[in-house]
C-alpha positions as CSV (number, residue, x, y, z in Angstrom):
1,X,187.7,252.2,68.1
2,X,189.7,251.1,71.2
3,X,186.6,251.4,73.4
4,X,184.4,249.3,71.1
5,X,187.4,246.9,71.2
6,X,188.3,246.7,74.8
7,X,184.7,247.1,76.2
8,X,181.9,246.4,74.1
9,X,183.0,242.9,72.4
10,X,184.2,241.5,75.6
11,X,180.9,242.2,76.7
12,X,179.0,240.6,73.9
13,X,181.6,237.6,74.2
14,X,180.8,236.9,77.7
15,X,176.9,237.6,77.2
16,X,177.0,234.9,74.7
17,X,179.3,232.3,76.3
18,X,176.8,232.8,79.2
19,X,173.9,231.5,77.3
20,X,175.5,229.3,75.5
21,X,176.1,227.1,78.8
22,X,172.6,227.4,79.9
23,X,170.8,223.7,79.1
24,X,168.6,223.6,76.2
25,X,166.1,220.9,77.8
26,X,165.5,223.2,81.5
27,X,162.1,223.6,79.8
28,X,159.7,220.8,78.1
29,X,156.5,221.7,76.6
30,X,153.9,218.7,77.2
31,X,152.1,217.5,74.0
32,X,148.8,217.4,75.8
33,X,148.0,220.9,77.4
34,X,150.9,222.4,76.2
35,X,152.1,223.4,79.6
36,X,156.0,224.3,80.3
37,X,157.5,221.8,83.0
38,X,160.5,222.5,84.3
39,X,162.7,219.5,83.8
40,X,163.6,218.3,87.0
41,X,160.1,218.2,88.1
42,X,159.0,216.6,85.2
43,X,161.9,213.8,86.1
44,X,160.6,213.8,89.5
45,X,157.0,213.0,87.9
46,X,158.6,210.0,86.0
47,X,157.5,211.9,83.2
48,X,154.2,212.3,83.3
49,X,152.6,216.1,83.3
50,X,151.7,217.5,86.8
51,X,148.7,219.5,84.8
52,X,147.0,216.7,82.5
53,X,148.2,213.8,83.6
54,X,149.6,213.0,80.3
55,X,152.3,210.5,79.9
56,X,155.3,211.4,77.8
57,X,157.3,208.5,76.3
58,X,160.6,207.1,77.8
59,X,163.2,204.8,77.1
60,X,164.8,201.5,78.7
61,X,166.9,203.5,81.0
62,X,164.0,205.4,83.1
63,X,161.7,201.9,82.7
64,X,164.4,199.9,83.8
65,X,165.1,202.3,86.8
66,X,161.4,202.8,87.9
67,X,160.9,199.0,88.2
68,X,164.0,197.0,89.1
69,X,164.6,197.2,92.8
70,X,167.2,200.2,94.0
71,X,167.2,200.6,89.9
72,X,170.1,197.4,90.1
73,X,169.9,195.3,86.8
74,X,171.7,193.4,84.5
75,X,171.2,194.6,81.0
76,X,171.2,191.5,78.1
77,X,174.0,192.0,75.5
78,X,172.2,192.6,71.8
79,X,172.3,189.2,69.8
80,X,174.1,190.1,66.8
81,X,172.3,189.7,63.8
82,X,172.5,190.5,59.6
83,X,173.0,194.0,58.9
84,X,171.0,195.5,56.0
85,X,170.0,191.5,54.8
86,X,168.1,192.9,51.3
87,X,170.0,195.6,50.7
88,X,167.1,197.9,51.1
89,X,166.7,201.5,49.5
90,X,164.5,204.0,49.5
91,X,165.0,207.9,50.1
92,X,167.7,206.9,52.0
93,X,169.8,203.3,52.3
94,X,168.9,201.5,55.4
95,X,172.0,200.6,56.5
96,X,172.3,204.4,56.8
97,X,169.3,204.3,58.5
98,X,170.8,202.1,61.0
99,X,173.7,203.8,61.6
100,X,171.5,207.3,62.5
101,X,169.3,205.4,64.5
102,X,172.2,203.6,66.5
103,X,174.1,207.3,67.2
104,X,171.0,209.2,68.2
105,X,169.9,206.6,70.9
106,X,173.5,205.0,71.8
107,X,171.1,201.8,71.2
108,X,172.1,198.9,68.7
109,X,168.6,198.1,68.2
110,X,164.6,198.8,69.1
111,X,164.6,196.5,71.9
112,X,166.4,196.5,75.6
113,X,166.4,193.8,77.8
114,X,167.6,193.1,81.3
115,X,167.4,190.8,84.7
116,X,167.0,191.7,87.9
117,X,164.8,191.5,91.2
118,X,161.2,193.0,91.7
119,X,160.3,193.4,95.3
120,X,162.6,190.2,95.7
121,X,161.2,188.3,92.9
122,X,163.4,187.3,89.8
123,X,162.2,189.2,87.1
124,X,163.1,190.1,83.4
125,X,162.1,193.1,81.7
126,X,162.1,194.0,77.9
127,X,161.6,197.5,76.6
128,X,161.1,198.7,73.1
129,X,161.6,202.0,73.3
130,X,159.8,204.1,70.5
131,X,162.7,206.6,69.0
132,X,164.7,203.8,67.8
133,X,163.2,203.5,64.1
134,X,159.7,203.9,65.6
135,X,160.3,200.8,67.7
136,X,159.8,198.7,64.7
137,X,160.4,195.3,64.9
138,X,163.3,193.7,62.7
139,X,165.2,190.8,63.0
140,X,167.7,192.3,65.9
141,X,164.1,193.0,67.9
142,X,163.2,189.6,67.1
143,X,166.0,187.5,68.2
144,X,166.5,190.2,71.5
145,X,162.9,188.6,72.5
146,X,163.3,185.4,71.7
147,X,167.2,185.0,73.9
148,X,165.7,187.2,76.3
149,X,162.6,185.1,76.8
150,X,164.2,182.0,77.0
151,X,166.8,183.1,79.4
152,X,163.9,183.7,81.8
153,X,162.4,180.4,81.0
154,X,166.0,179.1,82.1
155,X,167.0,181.3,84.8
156,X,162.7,181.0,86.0
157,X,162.1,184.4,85.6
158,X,158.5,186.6,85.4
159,X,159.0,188.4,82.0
160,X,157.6,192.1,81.9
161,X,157.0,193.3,78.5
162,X,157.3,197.5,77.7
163,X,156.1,197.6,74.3
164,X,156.1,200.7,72.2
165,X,156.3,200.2,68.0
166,X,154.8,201.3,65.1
167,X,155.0,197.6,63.7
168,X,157.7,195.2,61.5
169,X,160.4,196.9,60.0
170,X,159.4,197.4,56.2
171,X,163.1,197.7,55.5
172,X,163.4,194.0,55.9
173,X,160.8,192.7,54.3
174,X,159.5,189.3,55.0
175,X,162.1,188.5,57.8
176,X,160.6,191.1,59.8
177,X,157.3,189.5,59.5
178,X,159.3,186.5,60.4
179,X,159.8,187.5,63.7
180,X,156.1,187.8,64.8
181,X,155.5,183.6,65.0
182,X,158.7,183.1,66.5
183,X,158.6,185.3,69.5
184,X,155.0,183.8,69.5
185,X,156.7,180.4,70.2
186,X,158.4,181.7,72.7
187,X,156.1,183.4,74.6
188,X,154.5,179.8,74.5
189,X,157.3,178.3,76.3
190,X,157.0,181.0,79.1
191,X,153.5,179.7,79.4
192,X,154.8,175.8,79.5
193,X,156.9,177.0,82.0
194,X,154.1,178.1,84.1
195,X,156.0,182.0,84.1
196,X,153.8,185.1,84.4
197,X,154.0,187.0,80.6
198,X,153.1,190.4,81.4
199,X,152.5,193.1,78.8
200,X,152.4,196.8,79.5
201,X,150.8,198.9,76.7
202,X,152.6,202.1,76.3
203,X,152.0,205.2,73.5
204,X,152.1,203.7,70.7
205,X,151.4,199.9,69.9
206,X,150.6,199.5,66.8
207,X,150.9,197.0,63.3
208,X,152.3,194.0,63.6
209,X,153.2,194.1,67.3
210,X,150.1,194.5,68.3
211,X,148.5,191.8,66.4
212,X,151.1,188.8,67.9
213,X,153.2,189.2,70.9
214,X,152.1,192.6,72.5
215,X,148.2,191.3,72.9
216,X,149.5,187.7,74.2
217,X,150.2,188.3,78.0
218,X,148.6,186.7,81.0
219,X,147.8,190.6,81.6
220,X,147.5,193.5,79.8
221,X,148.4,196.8,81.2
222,X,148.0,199.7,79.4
223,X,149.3,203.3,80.0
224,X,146.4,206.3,80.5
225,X,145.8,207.3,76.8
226,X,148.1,204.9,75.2
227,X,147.3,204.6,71.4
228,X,147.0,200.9,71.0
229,X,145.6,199.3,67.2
230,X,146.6,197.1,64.5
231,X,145.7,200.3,61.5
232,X,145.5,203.5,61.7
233,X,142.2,205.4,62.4
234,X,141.9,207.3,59.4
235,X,142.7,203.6,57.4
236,X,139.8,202.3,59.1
237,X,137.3,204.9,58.5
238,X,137.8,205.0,55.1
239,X,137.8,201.1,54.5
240,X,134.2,200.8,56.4
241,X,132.9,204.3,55.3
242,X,132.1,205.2,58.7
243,X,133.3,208.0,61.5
244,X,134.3,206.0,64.4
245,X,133.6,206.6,68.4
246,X,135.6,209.1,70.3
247,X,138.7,207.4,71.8
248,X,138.6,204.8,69.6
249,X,142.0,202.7,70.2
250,X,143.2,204.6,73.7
251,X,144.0,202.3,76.5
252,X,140.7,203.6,78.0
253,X,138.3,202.3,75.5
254,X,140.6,199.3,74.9
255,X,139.9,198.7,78.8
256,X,135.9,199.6,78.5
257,X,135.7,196.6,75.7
258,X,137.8,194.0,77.2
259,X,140.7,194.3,75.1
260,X,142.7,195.6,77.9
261,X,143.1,194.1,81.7
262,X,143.6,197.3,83.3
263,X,144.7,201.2,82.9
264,X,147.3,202.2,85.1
265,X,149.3,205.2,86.4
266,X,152.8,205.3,85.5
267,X,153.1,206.4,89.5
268,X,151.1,202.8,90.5
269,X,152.9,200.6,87.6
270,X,155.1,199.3,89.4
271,X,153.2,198.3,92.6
272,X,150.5,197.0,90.5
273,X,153.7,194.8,88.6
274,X,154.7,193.5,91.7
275,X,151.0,192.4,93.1
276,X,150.2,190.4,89.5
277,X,153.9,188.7,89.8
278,X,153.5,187.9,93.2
279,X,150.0,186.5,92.7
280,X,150.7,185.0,89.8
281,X,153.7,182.6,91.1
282,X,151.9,182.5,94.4
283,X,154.9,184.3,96.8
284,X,153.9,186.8,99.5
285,X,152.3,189.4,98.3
286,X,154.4,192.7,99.4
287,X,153.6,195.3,101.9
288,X,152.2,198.0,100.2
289,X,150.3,201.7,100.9
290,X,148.8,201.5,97.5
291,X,144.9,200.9,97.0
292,X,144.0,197.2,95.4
293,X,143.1,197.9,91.7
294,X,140.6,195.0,90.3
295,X,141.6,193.3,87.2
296,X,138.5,193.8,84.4
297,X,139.7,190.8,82.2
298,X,139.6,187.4,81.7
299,X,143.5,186.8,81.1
300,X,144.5,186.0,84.2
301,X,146.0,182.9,85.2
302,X,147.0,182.0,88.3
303,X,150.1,179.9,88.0
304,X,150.0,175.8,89.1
């Protein structure tokens, strides 16, 4: 008994307090080949898998980080809106909802913006990120835009969209929908102001998003095999009766029928930001090792 006491539970004790410090995300399996990537190099490929290419979704930290220059920015505090305005209800209350959301991303709401510089040029960036509520857009989303947009209208400012949503937020109801004409008018007074509105498509855009403010910029970028649509696939094929082509709504075929300026690494995104903003309000373009991509659209504008 004394030897099972003094040797062999010390030893399990230690064996487990030894695996219980070992990291629980060393390892991440990619959702498109299946492949294990150790975590630091899949930080050190911003994300993306070394074997497939395909690009795994991040927030407003890494986005934020990747573009601004030296990663130095300024982040927007979140306008403060009406919690929980109809009281909504379904298997769960939505202010609970809310409150779940808000401790599993340390994120008041589905949107993040922030200020800084892009190779020296003001710029302001806006990410929805998608694990907050499926990036749905709500009135907190809405009224983010719509300060953050004007600020760069004020403070003349290149606005860089990230957008990543499943659509409005149901749990508000109409004032989601709301939202949709009145970052509209916003993105409007960017134009008046003669400021580049540029959109990047990430994985996925969908709903109402996509059908107002996510498919208004001067250029749309779009992430490789981004799933970008108003409905769903399988909504679609049984509404017209008919199987639909392969790749149907990914950035790709998006891109092939001119819905969609250009396709573009997450390793190139932001040297190909940089060119457009530069072009666009007619500065210097940047040095830069990168190859030239060609812009397959019609959208852009350059600035007067």
């Amino acid at each position: 008994m004394n030897w099972i006491a003094n040797f062999v539970r010390p030893k399990i004790k230690s064996w487990i307090s030894r695996r219980s410090e070992t990291p629980e995300n060393l390892w991440t399996k990619c959702p498109g080949c299946g492949e294990m990537i150790f975590h630091k190099d899949l930080v050190a490929a911003l994300y993306v898998c070394p074997q497939c290419g395909f690009h795994m979704r991040v927030g407003p930290k890494e986005r934020f980080a990747w573009t601004f220059d030296a990663g130095s920015y300024e982040e927007l505090p979140q306008p403060p809106v009406m919690a929980d305005p109809l009281k909504f209800r379904d298997e769960k209350r939505y202010a609970d909802r809310i409150k779940d959301a808000r401790a599993k991303t340390g994120r008041q709401d589905a949107l993040v913006a922030a200020r800084g510089t892009l190779d020296g040029l003001p710029v302001m960036i806006a990410v929805q990120p998608f694990d907050f509520m499926g990036g749905s857009l709500g009135m907190g989303v809405g009224e983010a835009l719509v300060q953050a947009m004007q600020a760069a209208v004020n403070e003349r400012r290149a606005f860089i969209l990230y957008s990543s949503s499943g659509g409005a937020r149901m749990q508000e109801g109409i004032l989601s929908l709301m939202q949709m004409p009145r970052v509209t008018i916003t993105v409007d007074m960017l134009d008046e102001a003669r400021l580049p509105y540029i959109v990047v498509l990430t994985d996925p855009t969908t709903g109402g998003v996509s059908a107002s403010y996510a498919m208004l910029g001067d250029i749309q970028l779009a992430e490789p095999g981004a799933l970008i649509g108003f409905a769903g696939q399988r909504v679609i094929e049984q509404t017209i009766r008919e199987k639909l082509p392969e790749g149907f709504q990914r950035a790709e075929y998006l891109r092939d029928h001119g819905m969609v300026d250009m396709v573009t690494h997450r390793h190139e995104m932001r040297a190909t930001l940089s060119r457009l903003i530069h072009m666009l309000m007619k500065k210097p373009k940047p040095k830069s090792r990168q190859p030239a991509q060609t812009v397959t659209g019609t959208a852009l504008r350059v600035r007067a």
